[in-house]
C-alpha positions in Angstrom: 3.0 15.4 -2.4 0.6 14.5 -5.5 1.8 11.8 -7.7 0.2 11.7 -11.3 -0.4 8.0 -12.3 0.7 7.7 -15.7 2.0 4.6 -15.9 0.7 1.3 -17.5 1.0 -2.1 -16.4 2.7 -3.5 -19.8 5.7 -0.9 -20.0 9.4 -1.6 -20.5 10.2 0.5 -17.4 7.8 1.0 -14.0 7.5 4.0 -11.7 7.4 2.7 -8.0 6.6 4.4 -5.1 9.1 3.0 -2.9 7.9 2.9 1.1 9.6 1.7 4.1 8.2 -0.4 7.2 10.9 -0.8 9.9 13.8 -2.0 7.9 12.0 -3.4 4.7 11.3 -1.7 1.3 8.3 -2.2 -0.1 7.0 -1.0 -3.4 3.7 -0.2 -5.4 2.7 1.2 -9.0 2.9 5.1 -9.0 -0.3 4.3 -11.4 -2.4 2.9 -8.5 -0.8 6.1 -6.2 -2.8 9.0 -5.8 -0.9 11.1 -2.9 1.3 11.1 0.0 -0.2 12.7 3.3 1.1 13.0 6.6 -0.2 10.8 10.0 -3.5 12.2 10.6 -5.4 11.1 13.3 -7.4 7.9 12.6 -10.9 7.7 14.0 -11.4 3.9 14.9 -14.5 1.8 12.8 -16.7 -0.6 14.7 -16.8 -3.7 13.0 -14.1 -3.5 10.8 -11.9 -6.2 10.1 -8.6 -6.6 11.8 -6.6 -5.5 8.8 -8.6 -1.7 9.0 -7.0 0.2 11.7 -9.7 3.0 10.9 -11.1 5.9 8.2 -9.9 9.5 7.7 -11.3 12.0 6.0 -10.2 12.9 2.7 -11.3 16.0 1.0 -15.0 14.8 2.3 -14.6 11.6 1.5 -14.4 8.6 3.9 -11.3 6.5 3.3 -10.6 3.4 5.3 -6.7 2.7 6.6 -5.4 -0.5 6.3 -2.5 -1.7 8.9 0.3 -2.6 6.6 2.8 -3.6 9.2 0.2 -6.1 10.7 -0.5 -7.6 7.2 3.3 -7.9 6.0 3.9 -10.4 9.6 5.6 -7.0 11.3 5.4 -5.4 15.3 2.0 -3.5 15.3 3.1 -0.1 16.9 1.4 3.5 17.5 1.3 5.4 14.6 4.0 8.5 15.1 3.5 12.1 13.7 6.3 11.3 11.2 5.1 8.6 9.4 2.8 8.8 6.2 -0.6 7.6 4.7 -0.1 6.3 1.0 -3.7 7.0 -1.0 -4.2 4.5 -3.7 -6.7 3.2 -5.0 -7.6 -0.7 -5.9 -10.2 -1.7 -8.2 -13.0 -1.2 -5.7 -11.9 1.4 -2.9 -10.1 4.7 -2.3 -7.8 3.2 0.1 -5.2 4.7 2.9 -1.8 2.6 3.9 -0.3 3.5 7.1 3.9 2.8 6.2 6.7 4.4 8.5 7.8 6.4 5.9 7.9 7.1 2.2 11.6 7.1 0.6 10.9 8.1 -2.9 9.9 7.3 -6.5 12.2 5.4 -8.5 12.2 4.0 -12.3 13.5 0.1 -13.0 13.5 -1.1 -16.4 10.8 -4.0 -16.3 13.6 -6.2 -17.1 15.1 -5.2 -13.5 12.0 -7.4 -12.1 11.6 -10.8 -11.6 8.4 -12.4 -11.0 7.5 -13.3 -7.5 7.0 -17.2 -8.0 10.6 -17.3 -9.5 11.4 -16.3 -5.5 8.9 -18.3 -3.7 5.7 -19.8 -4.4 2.5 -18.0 -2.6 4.1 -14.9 -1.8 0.7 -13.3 -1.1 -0.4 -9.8 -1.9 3.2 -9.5 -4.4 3.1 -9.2 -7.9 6.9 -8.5 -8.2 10.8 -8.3 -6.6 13.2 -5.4 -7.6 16.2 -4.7 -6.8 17.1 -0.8 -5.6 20.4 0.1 -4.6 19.9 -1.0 -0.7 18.5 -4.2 -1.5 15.1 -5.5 -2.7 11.6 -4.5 -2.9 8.0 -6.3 -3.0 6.1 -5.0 -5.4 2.8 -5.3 -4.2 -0.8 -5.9 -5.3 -3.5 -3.8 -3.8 -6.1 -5.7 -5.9 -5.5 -8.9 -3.5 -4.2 -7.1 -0.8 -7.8 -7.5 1.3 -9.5 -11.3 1.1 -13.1 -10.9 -0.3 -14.2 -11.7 3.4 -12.6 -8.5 4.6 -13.9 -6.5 1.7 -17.4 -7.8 2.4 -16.9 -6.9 6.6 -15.5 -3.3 5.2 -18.2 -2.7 3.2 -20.7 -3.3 5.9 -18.7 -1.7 8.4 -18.3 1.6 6.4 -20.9 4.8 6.9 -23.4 4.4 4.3 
């Protein structure tokens, strides 16, 4: 499944892509989305920080996987054949998130969001809360999502 950003940040209403991890929601910005794959096996990458559970390849290109489950306080478990790789990209990377499972694309009205300090102060890696039918979603912010530590221990860890 391809997804076509075409969304911008100062909107009245946001496209999410709406993914699951056990029984949370999560969210991101369809803009920062670039497709929806399958599990595919993960080759493991020496010296790679804790949050990098490996790198795939991509169309030729080498794209490191981040371990969402791990990063959001959740049970690390095997990845299954049925869960999915979300590729989105940040500001510096081409990056992969391993979720269980991706539920769907949905439009709020930006109005339908509320600020994540409004919640609880420090909520790290969230820009946003909305509300979906089922209950609520971070909206999260791949831009923070690794500490400039990890990005420097990716960097030097990834094949020239």
């Amino acid at each position: 499944m391809s997804l076509a950003p075409e969304v911008s940040l100062h909107t009245e209403s946001e496209d999410l892509v709406i993914f699951g991890l056990d029984q949370h929601s999560y969210a991101l910005r369809i803009s920062v989305v670039q497709q929806i794959l399958r599990m595919v096996e993960i080759t493991p990458l020496p010296r790679a920080p804790a949050i990098v559970q490996g790198i795939i390849n991509v169309r030729g290109s080498i794209v490191p996987v981040l371990r969402m489950r791990e990063r959001f306080g959740l049970s690390p478990r095997a990845s299954r054949l049925n869960d999915h790789l979300i590729l989105a990209r940040t500001s510096r990377r081409l990056v992969a998130l391993a979720v269980d499972r991706v539920l769907g694309v949905t439009t709020r009205d930006a109005k339908e969001m509320t600020h994540p300090e409004r919640i609880l102060a420090g909520l790290d890696y969230v820009e946003g809360v909305v509300k979906l039918e089922d209950g609520l979603a971070f909206i999260h912010d791949l831009d923070t999502f690794l500490s400039l530590d990890e990005e420097i221990a990716l960097d030097e860890a990834l094949p020239a």
